[in-house]
DRENROKE-849544 format. One record per residue: residue in three letters; x, y, z of N, C-alpha, C in turn. Coordinates in steps of 0.05 Angstrom, whole numbers, plus 5000, padded with zeros to 4 digits. Layout:
N
ALAXYZXYZXYZ/...
//
This chain:
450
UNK428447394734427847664724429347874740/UNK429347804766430948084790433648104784/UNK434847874773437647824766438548054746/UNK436747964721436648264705437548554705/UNK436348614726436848904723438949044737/UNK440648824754444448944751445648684737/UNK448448814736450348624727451448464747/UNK452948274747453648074763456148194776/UNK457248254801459648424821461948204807/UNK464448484800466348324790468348124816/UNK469247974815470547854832473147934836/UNK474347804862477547994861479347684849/UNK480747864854483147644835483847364857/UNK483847124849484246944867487246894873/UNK488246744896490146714919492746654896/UNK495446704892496646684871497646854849/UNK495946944838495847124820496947444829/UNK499047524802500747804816499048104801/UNK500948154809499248404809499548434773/UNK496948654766496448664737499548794721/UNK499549044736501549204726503849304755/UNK505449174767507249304794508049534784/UNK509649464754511649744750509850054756/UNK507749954736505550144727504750274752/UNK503950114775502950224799504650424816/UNK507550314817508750424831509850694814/UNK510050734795510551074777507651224787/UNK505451074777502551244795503851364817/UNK504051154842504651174862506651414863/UNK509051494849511751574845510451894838/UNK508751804822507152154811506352304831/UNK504352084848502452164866503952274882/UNK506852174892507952344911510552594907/UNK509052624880511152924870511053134884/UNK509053184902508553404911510253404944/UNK511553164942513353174975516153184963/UNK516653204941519853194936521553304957/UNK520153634966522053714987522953595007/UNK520053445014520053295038522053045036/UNK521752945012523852655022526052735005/UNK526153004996530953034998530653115025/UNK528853195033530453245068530853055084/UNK528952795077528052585097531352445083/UNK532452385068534452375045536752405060/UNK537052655066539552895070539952765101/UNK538152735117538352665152538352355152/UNK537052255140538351975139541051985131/UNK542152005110545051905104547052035122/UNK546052265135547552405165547152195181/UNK545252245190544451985214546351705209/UNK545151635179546851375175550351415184/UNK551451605170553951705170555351615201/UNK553051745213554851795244554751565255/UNK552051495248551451065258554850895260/UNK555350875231556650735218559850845236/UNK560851095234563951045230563551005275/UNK561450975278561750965318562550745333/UNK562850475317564950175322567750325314/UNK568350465295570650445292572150655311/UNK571050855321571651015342571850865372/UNK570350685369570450505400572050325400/UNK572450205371575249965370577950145375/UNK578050415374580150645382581050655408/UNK577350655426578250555454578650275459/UNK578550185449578749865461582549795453/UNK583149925434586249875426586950015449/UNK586850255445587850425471588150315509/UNK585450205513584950155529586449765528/UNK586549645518588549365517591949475508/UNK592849675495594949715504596049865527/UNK594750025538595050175565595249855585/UNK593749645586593449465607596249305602/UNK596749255568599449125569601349255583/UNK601049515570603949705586603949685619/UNK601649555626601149585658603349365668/UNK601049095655602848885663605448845660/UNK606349045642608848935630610949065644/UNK609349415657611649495672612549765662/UNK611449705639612850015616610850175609/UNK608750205629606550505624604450365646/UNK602550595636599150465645597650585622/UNK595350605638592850625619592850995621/UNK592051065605590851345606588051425598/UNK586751465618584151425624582851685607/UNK584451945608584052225605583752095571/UNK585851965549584851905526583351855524/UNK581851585539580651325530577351515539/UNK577451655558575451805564574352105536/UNK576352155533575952365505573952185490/UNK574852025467574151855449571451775458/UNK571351635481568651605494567251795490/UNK567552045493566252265497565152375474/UNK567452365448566952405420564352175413/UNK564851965417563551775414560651835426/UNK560151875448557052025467556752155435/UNK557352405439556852615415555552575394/UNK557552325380556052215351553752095362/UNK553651955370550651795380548551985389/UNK548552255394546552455409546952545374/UNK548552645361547652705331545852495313/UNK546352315321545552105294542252095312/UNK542452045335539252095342537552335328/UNK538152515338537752755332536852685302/UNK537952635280538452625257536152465245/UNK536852205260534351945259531152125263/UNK531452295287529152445304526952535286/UNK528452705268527852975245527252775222/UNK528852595211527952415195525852345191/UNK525052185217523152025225520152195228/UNK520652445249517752625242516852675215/UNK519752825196517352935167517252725151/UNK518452405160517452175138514252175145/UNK513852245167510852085189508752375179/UNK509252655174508652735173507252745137/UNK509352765126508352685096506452375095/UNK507452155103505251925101502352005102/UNK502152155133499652185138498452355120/UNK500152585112498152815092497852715069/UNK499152475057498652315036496952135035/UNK496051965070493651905076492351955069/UNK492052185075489452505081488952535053/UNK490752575036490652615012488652424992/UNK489752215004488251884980484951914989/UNK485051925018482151865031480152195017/UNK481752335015479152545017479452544979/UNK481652484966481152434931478552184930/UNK478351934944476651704945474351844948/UNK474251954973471352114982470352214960/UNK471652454939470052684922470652484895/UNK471652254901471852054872467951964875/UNK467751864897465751714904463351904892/UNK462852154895460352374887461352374855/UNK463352284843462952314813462852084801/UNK461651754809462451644805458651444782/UNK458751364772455651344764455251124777/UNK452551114782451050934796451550564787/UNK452550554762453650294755454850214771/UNK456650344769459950234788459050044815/UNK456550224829456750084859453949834856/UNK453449924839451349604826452749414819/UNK455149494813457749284804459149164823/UNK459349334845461849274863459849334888/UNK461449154915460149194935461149384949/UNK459349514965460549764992462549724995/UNK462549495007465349365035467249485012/UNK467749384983470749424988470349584975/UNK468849764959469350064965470150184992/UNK469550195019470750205043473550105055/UNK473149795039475449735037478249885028/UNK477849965006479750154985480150435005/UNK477950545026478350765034479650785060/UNK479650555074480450485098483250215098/UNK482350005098484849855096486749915070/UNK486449935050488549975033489250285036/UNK489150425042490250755047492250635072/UNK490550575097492550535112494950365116/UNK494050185095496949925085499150115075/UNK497750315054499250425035500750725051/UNK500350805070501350995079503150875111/UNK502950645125503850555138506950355122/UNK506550215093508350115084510650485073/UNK508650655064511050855058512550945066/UNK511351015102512151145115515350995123/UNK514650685126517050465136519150485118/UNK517550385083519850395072521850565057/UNK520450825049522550965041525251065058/UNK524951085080526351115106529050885105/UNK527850635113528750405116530450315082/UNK528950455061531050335041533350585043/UNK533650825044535551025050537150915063/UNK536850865090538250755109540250535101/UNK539750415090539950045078542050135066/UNK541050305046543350305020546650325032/UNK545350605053546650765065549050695084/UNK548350405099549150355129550550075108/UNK549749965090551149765076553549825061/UNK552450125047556150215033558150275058/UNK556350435069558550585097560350365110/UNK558850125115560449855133561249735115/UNK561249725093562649605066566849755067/UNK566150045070567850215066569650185095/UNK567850185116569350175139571149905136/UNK569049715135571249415139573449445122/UNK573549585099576449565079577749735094/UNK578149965102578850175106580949905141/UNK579749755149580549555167582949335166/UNK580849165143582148965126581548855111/UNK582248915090581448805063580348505051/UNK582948345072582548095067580147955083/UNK579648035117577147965118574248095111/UNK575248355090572748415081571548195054/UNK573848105041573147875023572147635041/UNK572347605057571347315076568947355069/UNK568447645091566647765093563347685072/UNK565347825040563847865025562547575016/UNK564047455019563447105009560047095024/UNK558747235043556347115044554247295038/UNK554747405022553247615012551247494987/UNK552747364969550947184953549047064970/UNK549546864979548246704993546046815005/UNK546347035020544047245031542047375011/UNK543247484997541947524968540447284952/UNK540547104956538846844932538346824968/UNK538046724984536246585004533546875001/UNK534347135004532747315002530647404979/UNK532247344957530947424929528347084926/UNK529446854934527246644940524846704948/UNK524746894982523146834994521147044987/UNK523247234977520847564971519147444943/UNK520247244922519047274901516647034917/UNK517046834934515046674936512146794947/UNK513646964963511947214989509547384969/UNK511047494954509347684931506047554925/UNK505847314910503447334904501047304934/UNK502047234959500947294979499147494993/UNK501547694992501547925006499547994979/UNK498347954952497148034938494347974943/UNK494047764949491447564957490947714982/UNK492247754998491347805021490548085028/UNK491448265013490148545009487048484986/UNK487548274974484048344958483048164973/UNK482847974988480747854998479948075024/UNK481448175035480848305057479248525050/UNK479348565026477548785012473648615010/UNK474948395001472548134991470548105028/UNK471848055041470948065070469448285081/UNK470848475075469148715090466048685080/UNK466548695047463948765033462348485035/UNK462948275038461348115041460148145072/UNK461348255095460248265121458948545126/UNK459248785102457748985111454348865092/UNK455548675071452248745058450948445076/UNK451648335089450748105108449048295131/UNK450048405138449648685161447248805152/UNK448048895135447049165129442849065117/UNK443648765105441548705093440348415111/UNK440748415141440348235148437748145167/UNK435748405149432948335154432648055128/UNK432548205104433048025084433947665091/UNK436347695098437147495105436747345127/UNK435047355145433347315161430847185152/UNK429747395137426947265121427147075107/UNK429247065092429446765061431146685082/UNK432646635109433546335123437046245108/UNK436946535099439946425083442046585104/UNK441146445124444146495153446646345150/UNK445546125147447945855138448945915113/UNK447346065090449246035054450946365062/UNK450346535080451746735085454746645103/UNK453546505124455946385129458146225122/UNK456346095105458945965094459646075075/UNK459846255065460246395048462946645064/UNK462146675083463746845097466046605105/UNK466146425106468246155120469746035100/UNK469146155075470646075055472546305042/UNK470846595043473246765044475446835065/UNK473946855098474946815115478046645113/UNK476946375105479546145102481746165083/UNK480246365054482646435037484446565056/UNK482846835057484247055067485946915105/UNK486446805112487646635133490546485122/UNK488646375098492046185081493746395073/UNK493046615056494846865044495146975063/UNK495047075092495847215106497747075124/UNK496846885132498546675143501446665128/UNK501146515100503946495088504746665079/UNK503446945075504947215071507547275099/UNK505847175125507747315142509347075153/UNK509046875144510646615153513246605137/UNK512446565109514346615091516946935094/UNK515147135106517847375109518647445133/UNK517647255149518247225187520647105181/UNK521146815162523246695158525446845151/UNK525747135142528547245129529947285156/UNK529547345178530347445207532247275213/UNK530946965217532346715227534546635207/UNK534046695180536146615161537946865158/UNK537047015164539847285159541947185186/UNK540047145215541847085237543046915229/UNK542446655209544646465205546946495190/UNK547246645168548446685162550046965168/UNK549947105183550947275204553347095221/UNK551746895227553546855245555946675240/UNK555046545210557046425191560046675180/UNK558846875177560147115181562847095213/UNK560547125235562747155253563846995256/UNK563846705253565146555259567946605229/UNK567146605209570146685200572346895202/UNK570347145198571347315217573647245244/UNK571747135264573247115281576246855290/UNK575446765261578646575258580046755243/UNK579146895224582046995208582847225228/UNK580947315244581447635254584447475284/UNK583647215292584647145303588347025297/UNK588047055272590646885262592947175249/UNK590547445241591747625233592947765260/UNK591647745276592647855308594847685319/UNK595047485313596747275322599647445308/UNK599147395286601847465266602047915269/UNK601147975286601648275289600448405265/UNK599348415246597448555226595648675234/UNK593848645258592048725260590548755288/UNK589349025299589649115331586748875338/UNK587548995366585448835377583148955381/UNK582349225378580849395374579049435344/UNK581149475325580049355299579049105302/UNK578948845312577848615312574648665317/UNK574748755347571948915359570148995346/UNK572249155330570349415309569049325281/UNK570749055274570548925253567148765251/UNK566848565284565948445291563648545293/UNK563248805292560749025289559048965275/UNK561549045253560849205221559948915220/UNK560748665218559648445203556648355209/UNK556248455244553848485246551548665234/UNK553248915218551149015209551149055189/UNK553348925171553248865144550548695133/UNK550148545147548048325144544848455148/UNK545448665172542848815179541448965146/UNK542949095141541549245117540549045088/UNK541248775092540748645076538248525084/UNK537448475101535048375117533148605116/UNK533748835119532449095125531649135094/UNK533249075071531449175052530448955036/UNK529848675052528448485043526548565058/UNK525648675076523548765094523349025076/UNK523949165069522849375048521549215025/UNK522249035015522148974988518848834999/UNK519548715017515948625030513848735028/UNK514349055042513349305047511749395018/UNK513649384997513549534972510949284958/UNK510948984967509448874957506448964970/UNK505848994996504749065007503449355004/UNK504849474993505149804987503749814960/UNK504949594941503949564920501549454909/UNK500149344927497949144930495649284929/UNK495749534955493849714965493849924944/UNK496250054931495350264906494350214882/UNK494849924871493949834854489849874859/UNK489349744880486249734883485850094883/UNK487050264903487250564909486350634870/UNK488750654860489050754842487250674816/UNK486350454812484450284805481050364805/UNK481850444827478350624832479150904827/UNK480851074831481051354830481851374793/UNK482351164781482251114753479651114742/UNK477451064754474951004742473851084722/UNK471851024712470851274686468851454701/UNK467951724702466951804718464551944701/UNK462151994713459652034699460552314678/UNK459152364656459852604641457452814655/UNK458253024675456453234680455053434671/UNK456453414646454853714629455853674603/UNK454553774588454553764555456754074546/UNK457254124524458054374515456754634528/UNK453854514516452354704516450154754531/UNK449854624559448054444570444954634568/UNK442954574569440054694570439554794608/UNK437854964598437955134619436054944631/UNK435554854651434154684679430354814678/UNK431455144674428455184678426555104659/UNK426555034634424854984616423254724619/UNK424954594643422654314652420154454668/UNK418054304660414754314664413454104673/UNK414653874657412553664668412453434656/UNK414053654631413153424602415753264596/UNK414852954594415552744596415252594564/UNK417852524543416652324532419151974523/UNK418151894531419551634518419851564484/UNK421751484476422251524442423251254432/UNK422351064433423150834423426150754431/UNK425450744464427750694483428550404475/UNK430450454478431650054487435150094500/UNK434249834524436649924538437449734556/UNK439949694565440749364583443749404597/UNK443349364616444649364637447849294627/UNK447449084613449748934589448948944571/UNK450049124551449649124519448548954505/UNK450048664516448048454496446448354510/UNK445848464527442548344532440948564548/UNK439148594521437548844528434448804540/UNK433548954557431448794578428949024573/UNK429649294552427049484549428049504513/UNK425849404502425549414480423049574467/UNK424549754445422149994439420450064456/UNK420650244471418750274500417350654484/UNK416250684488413851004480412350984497/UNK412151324507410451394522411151684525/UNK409051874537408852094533406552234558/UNK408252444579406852404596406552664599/UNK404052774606403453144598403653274623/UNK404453484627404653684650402253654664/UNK402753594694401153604715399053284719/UNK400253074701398352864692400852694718/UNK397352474732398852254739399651974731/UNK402351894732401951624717404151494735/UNK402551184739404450974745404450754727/UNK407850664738408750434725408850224752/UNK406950034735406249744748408549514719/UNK408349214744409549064723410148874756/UNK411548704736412548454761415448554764/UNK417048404791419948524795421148414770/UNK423548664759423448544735423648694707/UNK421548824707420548904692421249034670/UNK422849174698424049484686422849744698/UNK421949774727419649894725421650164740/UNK423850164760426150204781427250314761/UNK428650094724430450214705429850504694/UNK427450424684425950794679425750974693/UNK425550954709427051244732428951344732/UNK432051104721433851114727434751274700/UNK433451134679434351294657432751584657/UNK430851594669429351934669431752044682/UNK433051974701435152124713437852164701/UNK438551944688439851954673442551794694/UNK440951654710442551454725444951294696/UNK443651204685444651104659443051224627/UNK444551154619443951214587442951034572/UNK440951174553439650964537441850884513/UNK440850554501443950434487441850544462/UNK439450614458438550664435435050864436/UNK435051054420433351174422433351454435/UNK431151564452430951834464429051914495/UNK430252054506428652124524428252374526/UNK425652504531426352784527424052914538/UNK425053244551424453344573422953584566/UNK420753674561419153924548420853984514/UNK421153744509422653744479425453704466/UNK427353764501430053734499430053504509/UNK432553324495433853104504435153094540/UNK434952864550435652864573438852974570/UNK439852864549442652814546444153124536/UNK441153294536443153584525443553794556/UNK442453624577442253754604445053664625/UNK445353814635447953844660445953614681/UNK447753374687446653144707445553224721/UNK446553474742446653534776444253724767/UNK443853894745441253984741438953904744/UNK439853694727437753514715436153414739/UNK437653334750436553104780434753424805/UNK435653564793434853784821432453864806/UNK430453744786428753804770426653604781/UNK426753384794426753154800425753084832/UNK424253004845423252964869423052654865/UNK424652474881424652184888424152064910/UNK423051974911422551884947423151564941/UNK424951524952424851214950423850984969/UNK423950744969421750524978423450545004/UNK425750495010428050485034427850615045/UNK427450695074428250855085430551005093/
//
């Protein structure tokens, strides 16, 4: 009979399974942050500076390094020396760019951190004033925890993945064309070497992110599933104390526990692996690189400073490809937390007032029931034709076994929920022609809880 009078808490989605709608979430997401546009063309504008100055600073140093190996030939050879006053300029140019591109990175990096958090700020205090409009179903439906959950771990998933990746994909795009451009601008032919492992980086990467995905999904809703199962263990653990169900709570906690362990585990095992496989093939990189760069130097084509400078870029050709498989992580992660975010801030939210709502003062006392009938779930209704009629200043209680319905009738005098059939009505007016927040301030409840 106690079962009755809520509905059964919906469950989260099990370990596997992707997300309902990504595209869908992430335009939410895309909306939600219309109001920083300024903020990220600026965050925009100083990255691709920053990137800018990153990028051409190997090829300014392979300037000294030519300079500086022909000055030593001319040494040995008899027919010059080194000139330190050049090789020192360039150096100096070189200081310069690197104190700009900081600088650059600096300013970037504050108003990305700055917007995250006010977008934090933003989700958590929309959740908060979601929560005061939200009807009493919902949390009969769903447990605290991951309502809490939604307001605490997924805000801060979702504002810690933003902050990383919009930044980090700018950069990427940015530091991949720039070293794309530099190495031709070098040599063409080992930029084709070059390019030869770029596929390969791409399908070893596009593998691991699609395996990664339904993980990183599991592991943001169980972690939601955890809280709420350890705040209502907590919170109700007189209860659970009295009926001896320490062991069915626990194990109950050791089984989400253990999901949430496997999806977190192979969330970060599976995208720990892109690091070690980008170094491998990096270095499949330098090693060709450094035979052709070696055979083009041989045959006079190509300085020995450009080699240096080459040997860079190949290192960080590979970086931005790793860097936005680590975005693309982020975005799953990013995506995981707004879906639940957005999901609840979607809700249906109680209707507060009518057109025309009735004025509050005309309640007195008078109370009548109208051939109520009404159920938690539509098809199964648990108050059937219920009448009664209760006169100003009269006392009356409702007795019954747990069960009954005795808690539901209150709920519908308040208008906690709605009747699926019939009337309730207040010195003659319907509950339903009254403003909610009125209604309830008409109303003195003392409940059994402290």
């Amino acid at each position: 009979m106690a079962e009755a009078r809520r509905p059964m808490r919906r469950r989260g989605r099990m370990p596997g399974e992707k997300a309902k709608d990504f595209k869908g979430t992430i335009r939410n997401l895309l909306r939600y942050m219309g109001v920083y546009k300024i903020g990220l063309a600026a965050v925009a504008v100083f990255a691709v500076a920053s990137t800018i100055f990153n990028v051409i600073g190997p090829k300014i140093l392979g300037n000294a390094t030519t300079e500086l190996f022909g000055g030593l030939i001319a040494k040995l050879s008899g027919t010059g020396t080194i000139d330190f006053g050049k090789i020192g300029g360039i150096l100096l140019t070189l200081m310069g760019i690197y104190v700009l591109c900081a600088i650059f990175s600096f300013v970037q990096g504050w108003i990305m951190t700055q917007m995250s958090q006010n977008m934090s700020f933003r989700m958590r205090r929309d959740i908060s004033e979601k929560i005061n409009r939200m009807p009493l179903a919902y949390f009969e439906r769903n447990s605290v925890g991951d309502v809490l959950s939604r307001i605490t771990n997924d805000v801060d998933t979702l504002g810690m993945a933003f902050n990383q990746s919009i930044t980090q994909l700018i950069t990427s795009v940015c530091t991949l064309v720039g070293v794309l451009v530099m190495m031709l601008s070098i040599s063409p032919l080992m930029t084709l070497i070059t390019l030869l492992i770029l596929p390969v980086s791409m399908l070893l990467v596009m593998g691991i992110v699609k395996k990664s995905q339904k993980y990183f999904i599991a592991q943001q809703e169980y972690l939601g599933r955890i809280d709420g199962q350890i705040e209502e263990t907590f919170s109700g653990h007189d209860v659970v104390k009295a009926f001896n169900r320490e062991n069915v709570e626990l194990e109950e906690f050791r089984k989400i526990n253990g999901v949430l362990f496997e999806s977190a585990w192979k969330s970060q095992f599976l995208s720990g692996l892109m690091q070690p496989i980008m170094n491998f093939v990096s270095n499949l990189g330098y090693v060709a690189v450094a035979v052709s760069g070696a055979m083009l130097a041989a045959a006079g084509t190509i300085e020995i400073g450009d080699i240096v400078a080459f040997v860079q870029y190949v290192k960080r050709f590979t970086q931005p490809i790793t860097q936005m498989a680590q975005v693309s992580n982020l975005l799953q992660s990013m995506a995981a937390a707004a879906e639940r975010i957005f999901a609840f801030l979607n809700e249906e939210e109680e209707i507060q007032a009518t057109e025309n709502p009735v004025d509050p003062a005309v309640i007195e006392g008078e109370v009548s029931f109208e051939h109520v009938q009404f159920g938690y779930n539509p098809d199964k209704i648990i108050i059937h034709d219920f009448n009664s009629e209760i006169r100003p200043g009269q006392m009356v209680a409702i007795v019954g076994p747990t069960g009954a319905g005795k808690t539901t009738m209150v709920k519908l005098l308040m208008r906690f929920y709605d009747v699926n059939s019939g009337c309730i009505r207040l010195n003659g007016h319907p509950v339903a022609d009254f403003d909610r927040n009125a209604l309830r301030n008409g109303f003195g409840m003392v409940l059994q809880d402290t």
